[in-house]
N, CA and C atoms as an extended XYZ file, in Angstrom:
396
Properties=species:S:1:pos:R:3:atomname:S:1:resname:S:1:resid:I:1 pbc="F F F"
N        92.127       45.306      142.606 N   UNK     1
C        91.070       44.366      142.687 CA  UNK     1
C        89.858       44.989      142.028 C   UNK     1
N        89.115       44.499      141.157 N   UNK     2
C        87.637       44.771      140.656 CA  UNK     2
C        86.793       43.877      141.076 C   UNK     2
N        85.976       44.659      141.123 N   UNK     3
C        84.435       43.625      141.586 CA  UNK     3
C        83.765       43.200      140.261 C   UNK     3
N        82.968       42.704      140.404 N   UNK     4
C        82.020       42.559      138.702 CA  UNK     4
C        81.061       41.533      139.294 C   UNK     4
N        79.850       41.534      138.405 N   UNK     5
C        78.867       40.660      138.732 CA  UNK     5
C        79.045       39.591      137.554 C   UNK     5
N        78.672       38.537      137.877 N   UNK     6
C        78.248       37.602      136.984 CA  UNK     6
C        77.732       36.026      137.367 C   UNK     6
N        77.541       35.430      136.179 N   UNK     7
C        76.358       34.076      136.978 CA  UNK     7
C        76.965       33.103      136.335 C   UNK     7
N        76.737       31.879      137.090 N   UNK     8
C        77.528       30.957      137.014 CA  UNK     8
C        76.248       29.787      136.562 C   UNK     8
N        74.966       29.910      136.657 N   UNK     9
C        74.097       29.467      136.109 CA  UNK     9
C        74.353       28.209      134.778 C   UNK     9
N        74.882       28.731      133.916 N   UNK    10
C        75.298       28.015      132.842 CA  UNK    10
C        76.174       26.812      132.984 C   UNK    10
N        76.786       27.132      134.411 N   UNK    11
C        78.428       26.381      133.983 CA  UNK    11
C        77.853       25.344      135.392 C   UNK    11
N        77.369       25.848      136.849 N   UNK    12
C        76.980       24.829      137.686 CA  UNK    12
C        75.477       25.044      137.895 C   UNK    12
N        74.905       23.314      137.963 N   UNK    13
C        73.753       23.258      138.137 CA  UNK    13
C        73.693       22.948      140.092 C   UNK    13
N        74.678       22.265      140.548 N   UNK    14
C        74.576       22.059      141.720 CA  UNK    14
C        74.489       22.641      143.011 C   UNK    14
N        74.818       23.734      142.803 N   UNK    15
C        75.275       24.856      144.001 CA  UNK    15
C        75.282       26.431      143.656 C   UNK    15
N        74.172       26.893      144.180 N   UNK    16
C        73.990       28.722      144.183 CA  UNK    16
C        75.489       29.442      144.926 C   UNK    16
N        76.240       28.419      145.660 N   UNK    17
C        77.115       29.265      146.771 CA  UNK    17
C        78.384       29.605      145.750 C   UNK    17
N        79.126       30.926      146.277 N   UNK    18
C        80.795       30.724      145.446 CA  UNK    18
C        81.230       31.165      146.787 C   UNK    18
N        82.457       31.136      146.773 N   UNK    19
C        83.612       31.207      147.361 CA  UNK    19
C        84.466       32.542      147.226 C   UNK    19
N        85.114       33.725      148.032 N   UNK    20
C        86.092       34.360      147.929 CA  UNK    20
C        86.602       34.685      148.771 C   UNK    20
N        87.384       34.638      148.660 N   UNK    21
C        88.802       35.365      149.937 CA  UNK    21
C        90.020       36.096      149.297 C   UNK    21
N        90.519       36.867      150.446 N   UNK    22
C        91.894       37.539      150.142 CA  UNK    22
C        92.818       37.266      150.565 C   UNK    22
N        93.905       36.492      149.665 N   UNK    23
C        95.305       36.149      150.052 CA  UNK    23
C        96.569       36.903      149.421 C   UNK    23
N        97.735       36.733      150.100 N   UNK    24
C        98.545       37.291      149.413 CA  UNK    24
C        99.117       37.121      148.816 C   UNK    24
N        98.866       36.724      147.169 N   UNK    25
C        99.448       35.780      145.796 CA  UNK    25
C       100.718       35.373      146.068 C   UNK    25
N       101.677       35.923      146.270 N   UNK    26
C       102.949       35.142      146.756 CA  UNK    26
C       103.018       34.591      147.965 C   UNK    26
N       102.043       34.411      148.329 N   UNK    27
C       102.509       33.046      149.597 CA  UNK    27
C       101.015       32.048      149.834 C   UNK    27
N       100.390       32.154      148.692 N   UNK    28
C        99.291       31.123      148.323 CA  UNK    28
C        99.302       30.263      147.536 C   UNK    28
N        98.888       29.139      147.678 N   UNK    29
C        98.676       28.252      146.633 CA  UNK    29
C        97.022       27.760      146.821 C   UNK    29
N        96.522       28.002      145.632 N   UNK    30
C        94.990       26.890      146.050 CA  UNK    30
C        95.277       25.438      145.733 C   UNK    30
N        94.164       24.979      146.950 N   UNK    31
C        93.800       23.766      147.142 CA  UNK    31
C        92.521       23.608      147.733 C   UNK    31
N        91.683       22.464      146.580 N   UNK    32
C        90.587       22.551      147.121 CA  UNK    32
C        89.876       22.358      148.144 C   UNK    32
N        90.759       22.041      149.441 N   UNK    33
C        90.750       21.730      150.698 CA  UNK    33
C        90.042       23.029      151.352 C   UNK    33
N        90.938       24.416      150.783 N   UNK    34
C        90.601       25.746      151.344 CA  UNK    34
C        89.317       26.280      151.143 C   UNK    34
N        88.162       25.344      150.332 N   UNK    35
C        86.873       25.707      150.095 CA  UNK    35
C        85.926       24.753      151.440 C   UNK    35
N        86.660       23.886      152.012 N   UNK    36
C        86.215       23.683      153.450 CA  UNK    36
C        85.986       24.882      154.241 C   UNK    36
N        86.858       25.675      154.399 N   UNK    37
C        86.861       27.013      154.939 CA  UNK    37
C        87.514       26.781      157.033 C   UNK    37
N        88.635       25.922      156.422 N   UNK    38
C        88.977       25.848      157.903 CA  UNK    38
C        89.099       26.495      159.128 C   UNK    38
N        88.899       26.680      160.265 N   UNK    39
C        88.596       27.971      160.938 CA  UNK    39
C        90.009       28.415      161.974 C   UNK    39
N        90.874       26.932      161.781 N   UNK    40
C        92.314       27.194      162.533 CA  UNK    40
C        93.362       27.472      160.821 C   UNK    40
N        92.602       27.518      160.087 N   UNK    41
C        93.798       27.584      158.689 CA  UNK    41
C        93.763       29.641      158.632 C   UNK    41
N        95.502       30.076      158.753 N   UNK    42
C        95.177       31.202      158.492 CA  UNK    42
C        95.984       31.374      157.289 C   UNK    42
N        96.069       32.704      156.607 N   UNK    43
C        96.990       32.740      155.248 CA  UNK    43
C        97.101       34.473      155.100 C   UNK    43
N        97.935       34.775      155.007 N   UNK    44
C        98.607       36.172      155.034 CA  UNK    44
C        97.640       37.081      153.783 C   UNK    44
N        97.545       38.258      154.333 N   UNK    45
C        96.910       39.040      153.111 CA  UNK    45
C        96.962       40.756      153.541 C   UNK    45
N        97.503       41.741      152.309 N   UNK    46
C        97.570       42.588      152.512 CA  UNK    46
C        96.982       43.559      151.928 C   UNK    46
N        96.425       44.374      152.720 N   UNK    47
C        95.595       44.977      152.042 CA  UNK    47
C        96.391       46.809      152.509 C   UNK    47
N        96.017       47.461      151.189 N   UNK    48
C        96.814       48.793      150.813 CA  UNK    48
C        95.701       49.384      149.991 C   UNK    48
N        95.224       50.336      150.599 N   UNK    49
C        94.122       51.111      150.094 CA  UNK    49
C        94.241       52.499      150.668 C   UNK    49
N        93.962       53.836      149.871 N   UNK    50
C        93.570       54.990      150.172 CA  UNK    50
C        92.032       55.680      149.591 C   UNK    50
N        91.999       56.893      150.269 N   UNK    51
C        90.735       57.263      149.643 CA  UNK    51
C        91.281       57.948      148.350 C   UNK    51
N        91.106       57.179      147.226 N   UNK    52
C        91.128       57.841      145.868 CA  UNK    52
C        89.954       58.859      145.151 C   UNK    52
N        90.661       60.114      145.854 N   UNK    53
C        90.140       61.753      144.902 CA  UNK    53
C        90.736       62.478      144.200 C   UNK    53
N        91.715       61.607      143.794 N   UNK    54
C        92.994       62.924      143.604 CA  UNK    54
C        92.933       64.416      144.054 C   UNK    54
N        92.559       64.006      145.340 N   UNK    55
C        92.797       65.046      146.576 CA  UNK    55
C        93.805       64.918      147.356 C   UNK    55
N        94.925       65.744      148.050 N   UNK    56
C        95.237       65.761      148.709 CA  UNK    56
C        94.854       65.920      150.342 C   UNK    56
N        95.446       65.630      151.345 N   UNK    57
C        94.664       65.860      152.502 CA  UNK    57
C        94.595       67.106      152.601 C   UNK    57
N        95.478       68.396      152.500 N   UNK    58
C        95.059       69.503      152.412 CA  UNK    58
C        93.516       70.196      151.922 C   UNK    58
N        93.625       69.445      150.761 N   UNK    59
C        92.609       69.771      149.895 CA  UNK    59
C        91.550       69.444      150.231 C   UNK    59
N        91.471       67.966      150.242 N   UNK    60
C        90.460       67.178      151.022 CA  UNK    60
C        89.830       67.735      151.977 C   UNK    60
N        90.300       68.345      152.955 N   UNK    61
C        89.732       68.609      154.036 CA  UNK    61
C        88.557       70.254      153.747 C   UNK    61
N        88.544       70.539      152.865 N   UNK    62
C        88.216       71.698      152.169 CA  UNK    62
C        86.398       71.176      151.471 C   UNK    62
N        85.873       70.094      151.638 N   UNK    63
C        85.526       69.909      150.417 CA  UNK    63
C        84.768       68.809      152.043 C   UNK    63
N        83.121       68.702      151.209 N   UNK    64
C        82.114       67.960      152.093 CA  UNK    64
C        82.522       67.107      152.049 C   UNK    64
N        82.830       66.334      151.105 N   UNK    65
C        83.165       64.654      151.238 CA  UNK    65
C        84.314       64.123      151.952 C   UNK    65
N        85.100       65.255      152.809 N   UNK    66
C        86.250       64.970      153.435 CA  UNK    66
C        85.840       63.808      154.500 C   UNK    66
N        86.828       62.720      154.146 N   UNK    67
C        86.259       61.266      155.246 CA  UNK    67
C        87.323       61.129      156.096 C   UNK    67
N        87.594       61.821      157.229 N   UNK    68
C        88.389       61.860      158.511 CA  UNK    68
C        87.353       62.713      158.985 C   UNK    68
N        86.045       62.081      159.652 N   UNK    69
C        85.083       62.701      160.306 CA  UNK    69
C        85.160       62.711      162.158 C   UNK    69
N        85.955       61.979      162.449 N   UNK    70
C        86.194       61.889      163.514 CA  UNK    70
C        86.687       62.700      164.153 C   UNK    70
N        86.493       63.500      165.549 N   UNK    71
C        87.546       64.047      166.046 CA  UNK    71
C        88.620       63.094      166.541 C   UNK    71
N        89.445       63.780      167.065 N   UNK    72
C        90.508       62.878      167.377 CA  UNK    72
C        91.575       61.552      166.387 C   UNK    72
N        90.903       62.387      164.514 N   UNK    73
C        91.704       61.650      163.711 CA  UNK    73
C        92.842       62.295      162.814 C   UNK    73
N        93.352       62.244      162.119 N   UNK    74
C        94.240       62.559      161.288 CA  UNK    74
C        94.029       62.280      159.858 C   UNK    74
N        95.032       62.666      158.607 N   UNK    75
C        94.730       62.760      157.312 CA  UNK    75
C        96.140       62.615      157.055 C   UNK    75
N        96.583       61.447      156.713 N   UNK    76
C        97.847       61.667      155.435 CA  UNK    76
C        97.528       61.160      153.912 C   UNK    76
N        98.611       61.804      153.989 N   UNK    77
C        98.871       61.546      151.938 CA  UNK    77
C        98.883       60.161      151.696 C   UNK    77
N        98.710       59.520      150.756 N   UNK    78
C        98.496       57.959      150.448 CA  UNK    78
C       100.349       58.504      149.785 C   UNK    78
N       101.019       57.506      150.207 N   UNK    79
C       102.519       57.286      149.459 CA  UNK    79
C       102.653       56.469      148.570 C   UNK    79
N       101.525       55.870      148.037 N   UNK    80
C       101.700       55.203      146.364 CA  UNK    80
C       100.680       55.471      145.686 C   UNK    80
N       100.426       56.890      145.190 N   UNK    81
C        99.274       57.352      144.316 CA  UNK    81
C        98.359       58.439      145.122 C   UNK    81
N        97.211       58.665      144.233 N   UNK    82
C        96.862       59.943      144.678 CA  UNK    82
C        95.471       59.296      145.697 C   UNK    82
N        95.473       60.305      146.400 N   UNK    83
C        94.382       60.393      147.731 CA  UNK    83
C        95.160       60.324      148.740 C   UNK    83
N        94.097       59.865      149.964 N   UNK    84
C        94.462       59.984      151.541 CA  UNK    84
C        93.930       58.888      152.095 C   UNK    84
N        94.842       58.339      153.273 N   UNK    85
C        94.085       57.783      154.609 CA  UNK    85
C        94.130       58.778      155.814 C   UNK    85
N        93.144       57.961      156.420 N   UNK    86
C        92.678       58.582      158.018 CA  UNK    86
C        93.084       57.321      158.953 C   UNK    86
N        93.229       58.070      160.306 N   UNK    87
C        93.733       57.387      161.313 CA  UNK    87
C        93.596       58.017      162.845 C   UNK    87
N        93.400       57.036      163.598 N   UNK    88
C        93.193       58.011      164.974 CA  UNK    88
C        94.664       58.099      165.364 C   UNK    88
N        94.053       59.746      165.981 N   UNK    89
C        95.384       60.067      166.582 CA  UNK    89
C        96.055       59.568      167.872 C   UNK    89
N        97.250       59.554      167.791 N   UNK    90
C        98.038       59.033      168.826 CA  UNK    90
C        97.272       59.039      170.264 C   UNK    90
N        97.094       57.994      170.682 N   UNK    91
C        96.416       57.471      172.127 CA  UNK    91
C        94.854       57.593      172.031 C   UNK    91
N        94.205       57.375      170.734 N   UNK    92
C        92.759       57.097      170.450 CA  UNK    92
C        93.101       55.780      169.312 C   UNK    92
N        91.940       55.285      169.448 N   UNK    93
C        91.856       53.974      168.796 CA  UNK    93
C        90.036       53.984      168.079 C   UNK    93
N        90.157       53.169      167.014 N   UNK    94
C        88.569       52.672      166.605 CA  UNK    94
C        88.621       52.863      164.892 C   UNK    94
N        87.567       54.139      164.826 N   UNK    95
C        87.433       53.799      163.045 CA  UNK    95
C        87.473       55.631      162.561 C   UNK    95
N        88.269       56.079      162.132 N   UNK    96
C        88.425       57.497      162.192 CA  UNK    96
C        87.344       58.378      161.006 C   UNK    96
N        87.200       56.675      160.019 N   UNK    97
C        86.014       57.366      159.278 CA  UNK    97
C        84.186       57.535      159.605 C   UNK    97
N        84.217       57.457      161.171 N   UNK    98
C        82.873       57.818      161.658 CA  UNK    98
C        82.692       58.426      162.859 C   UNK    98
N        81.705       59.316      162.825 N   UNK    99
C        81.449       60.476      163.552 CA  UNK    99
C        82.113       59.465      165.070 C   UNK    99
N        83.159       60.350      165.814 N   UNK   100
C        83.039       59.976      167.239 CA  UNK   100
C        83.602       58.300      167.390 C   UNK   100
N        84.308       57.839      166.401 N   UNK   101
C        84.949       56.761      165.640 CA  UNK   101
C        86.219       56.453      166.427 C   UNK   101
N        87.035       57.469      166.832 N   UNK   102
C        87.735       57.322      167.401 CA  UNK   102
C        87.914       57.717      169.199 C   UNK   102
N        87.863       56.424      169.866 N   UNK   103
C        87.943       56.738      171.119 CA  UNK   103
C        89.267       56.340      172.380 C   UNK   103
N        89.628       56.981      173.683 N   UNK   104
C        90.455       56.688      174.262 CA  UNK   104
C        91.069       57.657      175.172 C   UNK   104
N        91.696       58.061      175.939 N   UNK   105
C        92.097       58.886      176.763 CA  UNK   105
C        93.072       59.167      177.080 C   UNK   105
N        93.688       60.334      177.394 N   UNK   106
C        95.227       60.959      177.406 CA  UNK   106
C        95.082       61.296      178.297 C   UNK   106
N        96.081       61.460      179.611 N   UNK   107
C        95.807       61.644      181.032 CA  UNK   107
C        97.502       62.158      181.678 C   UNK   107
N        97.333       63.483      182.022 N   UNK   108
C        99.060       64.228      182.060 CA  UNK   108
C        99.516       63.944      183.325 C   UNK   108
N       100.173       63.353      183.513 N   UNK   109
C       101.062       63.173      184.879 CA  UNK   109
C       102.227       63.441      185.005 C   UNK   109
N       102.099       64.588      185.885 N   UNK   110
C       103.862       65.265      186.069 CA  UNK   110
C       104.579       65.409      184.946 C   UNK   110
N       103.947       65.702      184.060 N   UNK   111
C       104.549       66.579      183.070 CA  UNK   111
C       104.802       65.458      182.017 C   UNK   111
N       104.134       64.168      182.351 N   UNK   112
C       104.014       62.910      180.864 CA  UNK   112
C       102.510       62.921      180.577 C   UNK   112
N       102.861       62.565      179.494 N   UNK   113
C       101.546       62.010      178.757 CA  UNK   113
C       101.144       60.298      178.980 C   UNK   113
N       100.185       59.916      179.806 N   UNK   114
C       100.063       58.686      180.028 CA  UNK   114
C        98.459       58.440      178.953 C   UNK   114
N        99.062       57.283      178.389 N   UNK   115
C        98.523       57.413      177.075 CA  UNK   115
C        97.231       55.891      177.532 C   UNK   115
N        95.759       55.664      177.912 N   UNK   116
C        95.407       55.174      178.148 CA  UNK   116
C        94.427       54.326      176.880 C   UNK   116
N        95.006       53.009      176.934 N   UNK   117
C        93.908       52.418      175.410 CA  UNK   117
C        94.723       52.810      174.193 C   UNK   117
N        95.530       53.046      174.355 N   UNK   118
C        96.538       53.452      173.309 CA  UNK   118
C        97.408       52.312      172.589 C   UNK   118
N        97.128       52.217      171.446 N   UNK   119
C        98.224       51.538      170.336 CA  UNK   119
C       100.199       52.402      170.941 C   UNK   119
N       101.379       51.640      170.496 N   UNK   120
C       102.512       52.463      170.431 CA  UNK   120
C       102.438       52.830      169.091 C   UNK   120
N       101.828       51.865      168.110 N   UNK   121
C       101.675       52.380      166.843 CA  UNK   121
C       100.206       52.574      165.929 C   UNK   121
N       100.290       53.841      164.963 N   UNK   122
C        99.316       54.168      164.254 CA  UNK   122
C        99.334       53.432      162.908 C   UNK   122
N        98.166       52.757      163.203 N   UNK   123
C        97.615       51.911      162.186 CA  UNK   123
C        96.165       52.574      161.502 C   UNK   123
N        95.652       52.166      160.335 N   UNK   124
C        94.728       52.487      159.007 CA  UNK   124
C        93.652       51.262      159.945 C   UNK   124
N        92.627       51.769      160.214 N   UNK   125
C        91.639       51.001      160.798 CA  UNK   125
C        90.798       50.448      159.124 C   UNK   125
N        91.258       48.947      159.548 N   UNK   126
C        90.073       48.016      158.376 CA  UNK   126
C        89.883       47.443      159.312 C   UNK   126
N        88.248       46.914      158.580 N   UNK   127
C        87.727       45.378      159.506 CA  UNK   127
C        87.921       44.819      158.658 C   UNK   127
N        88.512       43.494      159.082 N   UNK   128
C        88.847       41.995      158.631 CA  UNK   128
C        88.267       40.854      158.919 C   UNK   128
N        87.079       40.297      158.817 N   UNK   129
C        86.732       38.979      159.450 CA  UNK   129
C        87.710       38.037      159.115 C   UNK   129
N        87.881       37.247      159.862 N   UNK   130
C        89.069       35.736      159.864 CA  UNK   130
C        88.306       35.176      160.044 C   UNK   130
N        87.170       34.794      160.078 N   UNK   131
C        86.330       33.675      160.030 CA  UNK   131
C        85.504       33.606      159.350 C   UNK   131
N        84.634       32.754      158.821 N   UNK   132
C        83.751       33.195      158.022 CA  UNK   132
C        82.444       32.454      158.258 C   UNK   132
């Protein structure tokens, strides 16, 4: 995806507003209905992003700009190209790229780990508005 600026000045006189969203090209079709912006209409979209340094997390972590600032986060390798994501670690939850980002509590009972506020699975923290 690229961003870019540009003006539409020339082409509409009626309306300063535009429109964008993220769908997932194979299971979209536009219709100009979807510029209503329905608030029960949902539509699949995936998003796949790492931090691109051609750093490794090893490396990364070596170096000021390392963005897994959180305690309680982690650093893997991006598996389609170069860089890293961050993620909280198992039984913390939130945003691993800010100080204290990731929060939640691990609590040992008789010899288990009772995992409190805890995901079963580790997920790449994005925010997504669904509404707009």
């Amino acid at each position: 995806m690229n961003f870019r600026e540009y003006s539409h000045k020339a082409r509409y006189g009626y309306s300063p507003c535009d429109f964008a969203f993220l769908v997932d090209k194979e299971n979209y079709t536009f219709h100009t209905a979807d510029l209503r912006m329905d608030p029960n209409r949902t539509m699949p979209v995936w998003l796949d992003w790492a931090i691109r340094d051609n750093l490794t997390c090893d490396e990364a972590k070596k170096t000021e700009g390392y963005a897994c600032v959180s305690s309680n986060s982690e650093c893997h390798d991006s598996l389609n190209g170069p860089g890293y994501v961050c993620n909280c670690s198992m039984g913390y939850e939130g945003n691993p790229y800010i100080v204290d980002g990731c929060t939640g509590k691990c609590v040992r009972v008789g010899g288990m780990v009772n995992t409190l506020s805890a995901h079963k699975t580790r997920a790449l923290y994005v925010s997504v508005y669904d509404r707009f």
